[in-house]
C-alpha positions as CSV (number, residue, x, y, z in Angstrom):
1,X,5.1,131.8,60.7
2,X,2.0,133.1,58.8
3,X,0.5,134.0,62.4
4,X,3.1,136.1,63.8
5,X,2.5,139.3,65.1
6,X,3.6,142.7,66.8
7,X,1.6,144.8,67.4
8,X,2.3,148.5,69.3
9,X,0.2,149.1,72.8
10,X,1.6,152.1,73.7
11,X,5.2,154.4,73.4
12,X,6.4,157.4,74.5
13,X,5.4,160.6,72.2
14,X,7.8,163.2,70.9
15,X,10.5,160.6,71.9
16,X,13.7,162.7,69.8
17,X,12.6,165.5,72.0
18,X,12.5,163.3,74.9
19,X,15.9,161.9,74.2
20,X,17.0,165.6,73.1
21,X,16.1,166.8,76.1
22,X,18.0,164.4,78.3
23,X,21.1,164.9,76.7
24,X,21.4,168.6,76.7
25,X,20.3,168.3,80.9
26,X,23.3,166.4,81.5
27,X,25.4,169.1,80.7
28,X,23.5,172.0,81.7
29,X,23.8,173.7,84.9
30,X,20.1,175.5,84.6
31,X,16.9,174.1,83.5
32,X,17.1,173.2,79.6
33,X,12.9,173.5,79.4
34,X,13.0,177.3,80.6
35,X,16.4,178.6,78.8
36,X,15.6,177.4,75.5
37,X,12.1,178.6,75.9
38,X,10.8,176.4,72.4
39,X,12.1,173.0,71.5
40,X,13.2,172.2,68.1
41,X,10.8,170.0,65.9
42,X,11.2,166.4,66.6
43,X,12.8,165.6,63.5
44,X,15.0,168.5,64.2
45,X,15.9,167.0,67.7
46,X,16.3,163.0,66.0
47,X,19.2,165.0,63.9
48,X,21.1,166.8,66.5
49,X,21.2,163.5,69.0
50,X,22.6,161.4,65.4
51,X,25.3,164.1,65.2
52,X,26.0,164.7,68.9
53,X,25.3,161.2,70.3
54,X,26.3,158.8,67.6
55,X,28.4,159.6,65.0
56,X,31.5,158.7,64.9
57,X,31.7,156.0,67.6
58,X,30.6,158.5,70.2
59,X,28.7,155.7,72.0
60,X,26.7,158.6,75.1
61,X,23.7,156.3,74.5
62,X,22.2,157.2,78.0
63,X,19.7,159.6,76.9
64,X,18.4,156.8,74.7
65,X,17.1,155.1,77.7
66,X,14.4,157.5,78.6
67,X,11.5,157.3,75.7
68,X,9.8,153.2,76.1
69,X,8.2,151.3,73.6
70,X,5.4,148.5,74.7
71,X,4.7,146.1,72.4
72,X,2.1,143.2,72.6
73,X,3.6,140.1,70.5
74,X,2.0,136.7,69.9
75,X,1.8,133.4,68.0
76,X,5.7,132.8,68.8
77,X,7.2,129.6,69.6
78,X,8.2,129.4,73.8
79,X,11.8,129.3,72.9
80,X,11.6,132.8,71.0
81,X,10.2,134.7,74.2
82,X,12.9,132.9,76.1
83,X,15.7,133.9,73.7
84,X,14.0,137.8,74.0
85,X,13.8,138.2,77.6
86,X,17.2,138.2,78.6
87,X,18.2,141.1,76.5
88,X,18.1,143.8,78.3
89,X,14.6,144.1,77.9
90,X,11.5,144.4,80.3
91,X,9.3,141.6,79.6
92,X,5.7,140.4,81.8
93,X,3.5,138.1,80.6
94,X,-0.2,138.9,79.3
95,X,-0.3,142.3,80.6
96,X,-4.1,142.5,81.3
97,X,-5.0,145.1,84.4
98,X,-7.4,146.9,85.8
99,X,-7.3,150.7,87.1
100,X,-6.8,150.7,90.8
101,X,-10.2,152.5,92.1
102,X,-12.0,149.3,90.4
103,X,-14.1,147.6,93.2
104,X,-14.2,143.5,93.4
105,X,-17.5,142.0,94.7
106,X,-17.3,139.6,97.4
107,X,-20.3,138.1,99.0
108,X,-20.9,137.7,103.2
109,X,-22.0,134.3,104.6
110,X,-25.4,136.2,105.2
111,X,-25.5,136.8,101.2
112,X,-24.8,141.1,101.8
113,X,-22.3,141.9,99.6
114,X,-18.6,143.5,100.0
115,X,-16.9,146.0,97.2
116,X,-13.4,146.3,97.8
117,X,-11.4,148.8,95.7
118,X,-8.5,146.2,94.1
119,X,-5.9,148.9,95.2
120,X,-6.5,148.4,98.6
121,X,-6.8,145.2,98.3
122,X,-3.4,145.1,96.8
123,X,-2.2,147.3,100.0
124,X,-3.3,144.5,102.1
125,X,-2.3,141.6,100.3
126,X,1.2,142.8,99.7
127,X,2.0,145.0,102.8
128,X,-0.8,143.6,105.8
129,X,-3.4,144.6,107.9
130,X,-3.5,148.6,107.6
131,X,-3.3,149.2,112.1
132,X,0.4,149.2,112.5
133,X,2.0,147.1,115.3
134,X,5.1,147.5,117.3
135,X,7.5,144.8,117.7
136,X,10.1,144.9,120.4
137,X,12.1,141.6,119.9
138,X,13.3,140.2,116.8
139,X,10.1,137.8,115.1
140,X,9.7,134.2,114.5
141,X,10.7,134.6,111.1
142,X,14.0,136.8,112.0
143,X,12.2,139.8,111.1
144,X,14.1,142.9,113.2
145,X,12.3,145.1,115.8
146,X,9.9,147.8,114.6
147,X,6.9,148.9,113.4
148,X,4.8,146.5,111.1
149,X,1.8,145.3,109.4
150,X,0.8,141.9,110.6
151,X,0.6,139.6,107.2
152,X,-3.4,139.2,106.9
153,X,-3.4,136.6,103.3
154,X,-5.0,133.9,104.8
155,X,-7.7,135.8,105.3
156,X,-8.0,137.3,102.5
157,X,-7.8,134.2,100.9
158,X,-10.7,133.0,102.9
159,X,-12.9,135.7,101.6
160,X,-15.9,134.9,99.3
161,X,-15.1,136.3,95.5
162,X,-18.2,136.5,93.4
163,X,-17.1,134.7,90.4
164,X,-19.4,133.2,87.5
165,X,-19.9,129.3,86.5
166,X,-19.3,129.9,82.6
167,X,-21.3,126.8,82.0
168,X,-24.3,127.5,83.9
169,X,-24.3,131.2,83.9
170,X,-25.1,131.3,87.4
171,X,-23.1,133.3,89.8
172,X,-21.0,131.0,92.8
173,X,-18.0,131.5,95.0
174,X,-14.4,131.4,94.5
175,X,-11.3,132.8,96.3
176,X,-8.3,135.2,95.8
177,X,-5.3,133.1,94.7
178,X,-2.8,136.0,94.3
179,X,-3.0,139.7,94.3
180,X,-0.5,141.8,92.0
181,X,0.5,145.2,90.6
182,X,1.2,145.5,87.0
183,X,2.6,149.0,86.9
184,X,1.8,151.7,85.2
185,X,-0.2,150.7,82.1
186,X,-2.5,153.3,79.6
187,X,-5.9,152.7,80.9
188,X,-9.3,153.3,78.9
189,X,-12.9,153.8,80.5
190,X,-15.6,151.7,79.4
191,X,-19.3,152.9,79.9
192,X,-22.3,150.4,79.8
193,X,-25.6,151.8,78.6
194,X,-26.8,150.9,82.2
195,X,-24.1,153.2,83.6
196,X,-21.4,150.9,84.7
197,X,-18.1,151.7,84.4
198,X,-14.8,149.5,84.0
199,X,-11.1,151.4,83.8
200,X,-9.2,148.8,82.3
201,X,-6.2,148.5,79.9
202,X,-6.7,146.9,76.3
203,X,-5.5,143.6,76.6
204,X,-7.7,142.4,79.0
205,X,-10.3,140.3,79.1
206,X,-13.8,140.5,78.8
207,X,-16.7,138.1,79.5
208,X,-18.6,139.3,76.4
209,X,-21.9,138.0,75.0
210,X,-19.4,136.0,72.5
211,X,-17.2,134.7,75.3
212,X,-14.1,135.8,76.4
213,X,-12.8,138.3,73.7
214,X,-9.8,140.9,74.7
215,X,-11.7,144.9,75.4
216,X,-9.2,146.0,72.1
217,X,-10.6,142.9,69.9
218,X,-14.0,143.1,71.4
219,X,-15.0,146.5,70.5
220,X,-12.6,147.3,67.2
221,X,-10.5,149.6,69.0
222,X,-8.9,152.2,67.1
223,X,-6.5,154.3,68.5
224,X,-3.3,156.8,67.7
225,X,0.1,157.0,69.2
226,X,-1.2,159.0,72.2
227,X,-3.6,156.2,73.3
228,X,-6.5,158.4,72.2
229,X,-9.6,156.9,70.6
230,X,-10.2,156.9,67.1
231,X,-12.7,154.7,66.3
232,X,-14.7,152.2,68.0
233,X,-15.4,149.5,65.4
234,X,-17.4,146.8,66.5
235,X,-20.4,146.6,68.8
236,X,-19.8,144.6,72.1
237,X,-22.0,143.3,75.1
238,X,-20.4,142.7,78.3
239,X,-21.4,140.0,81.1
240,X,-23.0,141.7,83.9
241,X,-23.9,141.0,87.5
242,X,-26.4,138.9,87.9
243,X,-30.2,139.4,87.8
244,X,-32.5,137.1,90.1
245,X,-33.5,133.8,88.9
246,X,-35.9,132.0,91.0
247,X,-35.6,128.1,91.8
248,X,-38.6,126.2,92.4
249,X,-39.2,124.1,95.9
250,X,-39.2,120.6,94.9
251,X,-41.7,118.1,96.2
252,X,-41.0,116.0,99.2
253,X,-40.4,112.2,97.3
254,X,-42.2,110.5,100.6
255,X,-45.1,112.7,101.6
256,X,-48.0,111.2,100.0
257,X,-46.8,107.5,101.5
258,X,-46.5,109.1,104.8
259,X,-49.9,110.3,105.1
260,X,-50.9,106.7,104.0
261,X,-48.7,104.8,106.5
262,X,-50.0,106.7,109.5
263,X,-53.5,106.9,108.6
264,X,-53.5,103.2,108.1
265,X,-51.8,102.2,111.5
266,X,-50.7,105.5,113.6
267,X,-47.7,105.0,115.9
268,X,-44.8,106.7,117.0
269,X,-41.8,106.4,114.6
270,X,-38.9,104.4,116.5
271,X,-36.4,104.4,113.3
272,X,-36.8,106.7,110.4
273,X,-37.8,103.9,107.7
274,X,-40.1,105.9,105.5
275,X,-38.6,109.5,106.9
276,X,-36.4,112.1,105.1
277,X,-36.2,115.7,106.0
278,X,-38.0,118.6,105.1
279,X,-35.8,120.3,101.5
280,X,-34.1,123.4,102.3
281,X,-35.0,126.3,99.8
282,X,-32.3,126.7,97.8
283,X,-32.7,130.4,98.0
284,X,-31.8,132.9,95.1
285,X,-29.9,133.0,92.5
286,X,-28.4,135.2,90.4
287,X,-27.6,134.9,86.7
288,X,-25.6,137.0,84.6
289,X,-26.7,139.0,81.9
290,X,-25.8,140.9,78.5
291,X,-25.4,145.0,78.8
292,X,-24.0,147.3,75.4
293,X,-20.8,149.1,75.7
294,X,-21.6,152.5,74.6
295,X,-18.7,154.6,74.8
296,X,-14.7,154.0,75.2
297,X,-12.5,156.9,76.8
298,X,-8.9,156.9,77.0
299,X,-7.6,158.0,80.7
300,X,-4.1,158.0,80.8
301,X,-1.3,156.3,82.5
302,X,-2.6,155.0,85.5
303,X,-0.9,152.3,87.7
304,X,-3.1,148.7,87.1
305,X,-3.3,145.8,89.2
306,X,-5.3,142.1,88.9
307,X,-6.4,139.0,90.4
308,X,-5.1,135.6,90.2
309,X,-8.3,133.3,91.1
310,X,-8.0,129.9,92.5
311,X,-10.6,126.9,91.4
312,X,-12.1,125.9,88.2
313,X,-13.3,129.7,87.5
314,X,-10.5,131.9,86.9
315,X,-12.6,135.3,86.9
316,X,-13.9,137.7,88.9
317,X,-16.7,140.7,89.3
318,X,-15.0,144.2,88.6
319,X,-17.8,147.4,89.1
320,X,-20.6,145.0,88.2
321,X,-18.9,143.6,85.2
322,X,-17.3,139.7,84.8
323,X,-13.8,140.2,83.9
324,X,-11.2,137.6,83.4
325,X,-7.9,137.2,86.1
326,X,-4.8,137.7,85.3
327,X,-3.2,135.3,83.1
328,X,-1.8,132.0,85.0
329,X,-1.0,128.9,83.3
330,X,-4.1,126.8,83.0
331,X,-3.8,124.6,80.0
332,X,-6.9,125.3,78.5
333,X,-5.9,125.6,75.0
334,X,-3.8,122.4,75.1
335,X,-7.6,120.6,76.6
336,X,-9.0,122.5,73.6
337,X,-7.0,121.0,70.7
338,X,-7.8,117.0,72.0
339,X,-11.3,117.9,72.8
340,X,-10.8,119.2,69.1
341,X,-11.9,122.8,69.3
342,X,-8.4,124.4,68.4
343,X,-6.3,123.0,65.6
344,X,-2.6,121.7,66.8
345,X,-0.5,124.4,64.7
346,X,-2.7,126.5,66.8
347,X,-1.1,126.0,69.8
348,X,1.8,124.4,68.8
349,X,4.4,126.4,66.2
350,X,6.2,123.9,64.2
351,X,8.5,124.8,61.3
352,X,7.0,125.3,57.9
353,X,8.5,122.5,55.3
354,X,12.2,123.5,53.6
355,X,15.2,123.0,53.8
356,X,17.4,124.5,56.8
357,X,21.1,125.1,58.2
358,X,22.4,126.5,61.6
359,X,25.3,128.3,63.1
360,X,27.4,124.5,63.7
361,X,27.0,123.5,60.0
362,X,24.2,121.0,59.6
363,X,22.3,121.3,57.0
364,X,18.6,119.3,56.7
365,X,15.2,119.3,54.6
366,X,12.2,119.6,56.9
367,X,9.5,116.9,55.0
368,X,6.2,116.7,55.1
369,X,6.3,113.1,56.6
370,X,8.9,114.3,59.5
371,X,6.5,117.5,59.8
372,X,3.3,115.1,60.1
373,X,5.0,112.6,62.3
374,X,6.0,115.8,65.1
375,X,2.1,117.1,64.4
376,X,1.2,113.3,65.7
377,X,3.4,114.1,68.4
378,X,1.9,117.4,69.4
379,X,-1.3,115.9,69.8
380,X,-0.2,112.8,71.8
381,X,1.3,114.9,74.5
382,X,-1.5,116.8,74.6
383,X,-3.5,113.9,75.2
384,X,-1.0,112.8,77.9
385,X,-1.5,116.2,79.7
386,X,-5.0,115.8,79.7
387,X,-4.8,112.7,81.4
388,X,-2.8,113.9,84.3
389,X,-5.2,117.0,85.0
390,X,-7.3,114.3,85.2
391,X,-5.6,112.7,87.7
392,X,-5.4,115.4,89.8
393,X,-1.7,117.1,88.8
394,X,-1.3,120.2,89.0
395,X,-1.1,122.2,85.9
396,X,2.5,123.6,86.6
397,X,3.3,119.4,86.7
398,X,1.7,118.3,83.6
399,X,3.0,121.1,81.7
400,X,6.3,119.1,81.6
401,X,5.3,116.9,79.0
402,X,3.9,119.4,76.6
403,X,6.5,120.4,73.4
404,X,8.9,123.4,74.2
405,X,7.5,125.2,71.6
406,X,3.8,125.7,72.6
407,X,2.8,128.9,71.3
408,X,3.4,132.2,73.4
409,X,1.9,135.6,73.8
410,X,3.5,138.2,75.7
411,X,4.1,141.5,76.4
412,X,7.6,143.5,75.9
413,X,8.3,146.8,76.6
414,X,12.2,148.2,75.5
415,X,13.6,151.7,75.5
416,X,15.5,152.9,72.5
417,X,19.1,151.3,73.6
418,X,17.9,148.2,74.6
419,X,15.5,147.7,71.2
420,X,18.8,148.5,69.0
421,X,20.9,146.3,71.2
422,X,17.7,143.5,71.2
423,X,18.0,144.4,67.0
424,X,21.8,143.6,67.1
425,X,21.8,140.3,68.8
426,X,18.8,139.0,67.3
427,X,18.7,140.1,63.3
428,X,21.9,139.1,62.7
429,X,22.2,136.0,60.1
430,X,23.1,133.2,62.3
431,X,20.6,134.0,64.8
432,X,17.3,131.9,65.3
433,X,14.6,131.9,62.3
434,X,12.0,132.8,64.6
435,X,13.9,135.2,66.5
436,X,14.7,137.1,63.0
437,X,11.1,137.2,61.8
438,X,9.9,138.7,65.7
439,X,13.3,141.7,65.0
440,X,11.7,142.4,61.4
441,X,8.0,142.6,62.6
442,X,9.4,145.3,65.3
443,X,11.5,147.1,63.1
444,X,9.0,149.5,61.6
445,X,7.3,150.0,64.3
446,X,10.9,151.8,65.6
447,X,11.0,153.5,62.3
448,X,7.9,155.3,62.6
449,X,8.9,156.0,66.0
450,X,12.6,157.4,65.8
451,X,12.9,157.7,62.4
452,X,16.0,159.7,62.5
453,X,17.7,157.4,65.4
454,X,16.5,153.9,62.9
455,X,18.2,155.9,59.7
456,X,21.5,156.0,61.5
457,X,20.9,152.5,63.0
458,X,20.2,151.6,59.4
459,X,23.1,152.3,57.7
460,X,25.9,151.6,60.1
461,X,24.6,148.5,62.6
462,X,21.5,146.6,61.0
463,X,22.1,143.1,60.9
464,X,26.1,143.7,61.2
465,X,25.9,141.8,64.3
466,X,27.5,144.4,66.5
467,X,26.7,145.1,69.9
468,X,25.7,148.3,71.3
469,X,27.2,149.0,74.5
């Protein structure tokens, strides 16, 4: 459990005023902003919603819905996340995006190069081809009479995507997988000292000149409540497009014992026995290259979509820069721990020795022997899944035989209900270890949020296993 964590991405600010504000406009007939002309302080506001909202079994949590919480959590067992997300609570995966005026590079057959803003591309892949069409009979597919897009993924997904060969550093050719909105998401501006730009939120990633790194972990980000930029911490170099490398013509293997052959005994060649034809240049090619990140601006909310890549490079280039798609299962990290880069435990959460009990009564001591024995296992099945990727299964396939309780990072966002009612089904003394420690690793991040609202939660709810409505 020692790498547990929860960490806050981004929440609403002045939420008591928020939830203050929504509770006096239900009852008002005018607008609450302009009769009251000033707002009470927000720990004014988190008083008058504990009196007026709930105290005394009162229960009007509506209001409570408005103000959201995101919160980025990782290092938890698989079962955790699945115990989370049912409870009322919004929950994506990996939440990396990019701003929606970002332009992906594709390349032509003739080697010219396309930029296509990822918004539009978005347009297209989820609604069709922007000329509308008419249709006057009911479609193949049942679809009813009237206007329409005609569906235009498959070519899409035959376009050329620039994408990067992380082994050679040499820039090849992929293709669109999956195109996808991530909703609104606070988006910061990264400027390269050669004067590329990238919009992009913090959690994703970066090709940096130390490999693939997260843009918050890469560059030390340091930021308030609001999003805004503190501090940038930590100096970072980002992948670039490429620059032109230049590949040598090799030699013709046969020419000198050509020249030989037919000055010793000229004659018309009736079968090509000594012949092999002429090398084709192999052209240019472009490599990518380091560029500092020299400053970091915080631009808002801004809705933020991403890429899924198909092949064995899952990235793409963003305004010149080589940014990773958005997460998809690949199994890398389980290929990682038998190639015997990551260590087990870091992929795989198991237990920590002890003894334990559950909610039916059985009570057991967790050894160091039964804890080796499940390590052994870990690794084994990761063995096995390796084996099947090399047989050609598909990752989704293999994944089968991997332990339920790989490690999992996700992102959850919660309003204030749902976080209390999250708190009351999932701190409670019975509930699941892991699930506990994830509900106290939130639980002052909601203090310092709604201090007054936690106070009152506090005292009458916390870990009383009561449900709020």
């Amino acid at each position: 459990m020692d790498r547990f964590t929860v960490e806050v991405i981004s929440q609403t600010p002045n939420p008591q005023q928020t939830m203050y504000a929504a509770m006096h406009q239900d009852y008002a007939e005018g607008f609450v902003a302009h009769e009251r002309g000033q707002w009470p302080s927000e720990q004014r506001c988190g008083e008058i919603l504990v009196t007026s909202l709930l105290k005394g079994g009162r229960g009007h949590y509506g209001p409570l819905e408005h103000p959201q919480m995101v919160l980025n959590i990782g290092w938890f067992p698989h079962s955790t996340m699945q115990q989370i997300r049912t409870h009322r609570v919004g929950v994506s995966f990996d939440v990396q995006c990019l701003a929606g005026d970002t332009e992906v590079t594709f390349v032509h057959a003739s080697g010219s190069l396309r930029k296509t803003k990822i918004a539009e591309l978005y347009d297209l892949w989820a609604n069709g081809e922007k000329a509308s069409r008419e249709r006057k009979i009911r479609g193949r597919k049942g679809e009813l009479p009237g206007t329409y897009r005609r569906d235009c993924k498959t070519r899409l997904k035959k376009m050329r995507l620039r994408v990067l060969n992380e082994d050679t550093g040499m820039f090849e050719i992929g293709h669109l997988q999956d195109v996808m909105c991530s909703g609104l998401q606070p988006v910061y501006r990264l400027t390269l000292a050669d004067g590329k730009t990238l919009d992009c939120t913090t959690n994703h990633r970066l090709y940096t000149s130390q490999g693939w790194q997260r843009m918050g972990d890469a560059l030390g980000l340091v930021a308030d409540a609001d999003n805004q930029v503190l501090a940038v911490t930590k100096n970072c170099e980002l992948m670039t497009n490429g620059v032109v490398v230049c590949q040598p013509c090799h030699e013709h293997i046969h020419h000198n014992h050509l020249e030989a052959e037919f000055a010793a005994n000229f004659q018309p060649i009736l079968e090509p026995k000594f012949w092999a034809p002429k090398p084709t240049s192999p052209g240019r090619k472009l490599k990518t290259h380091p560029v500092q990140v020299v400053s970091v601006e915080y631009l808002g909310m801004q809705t933020t979509y991403d890429l899924e890549v198909a092949g064995p490079w899952h990235n793409f280039v963003a305004n010149g820069v080589v940014v990773h798609n958005s997460f998809r299962y690949t199994g890398q990290r389980i290929l990682d721990v038998v190639d015997g880069k990551r260590e087990v435990e870091e992929v795989f959460y198991l237990r920590p020795l002890g003894f334990y009990s559950d909610r039916q009564g059985k009570k057991y001591e967790y050894t160091a022997e039964a804890r080796q024995q499940d390590l052994d296992w870990c690794l084994e099945a990761s063995r096995r899944y390796k084996n099947r990727i090399e047989q050609g299964f598909a990752e989704e396939h293999a994944r089968g035989l991997i332990p339920f309780d790989i490690r999992q990072h996700w992102v959850m966002s919660a309003n204030v209900r749902s976080l209390m009612h999250l708190l009351d089904l999932r701190w409670k003394a019975d509930a699941q270890l892991e699930a506990q420690k994830m509900c106290e690793a939130i639980w002052p991040h909601f203090q310092a949020w709604v201090p007054a609202i936690a106070a009152w939660y506090e005292e009458n709810r916390l870990k009383k296993a009561k449900l709020a409505p």
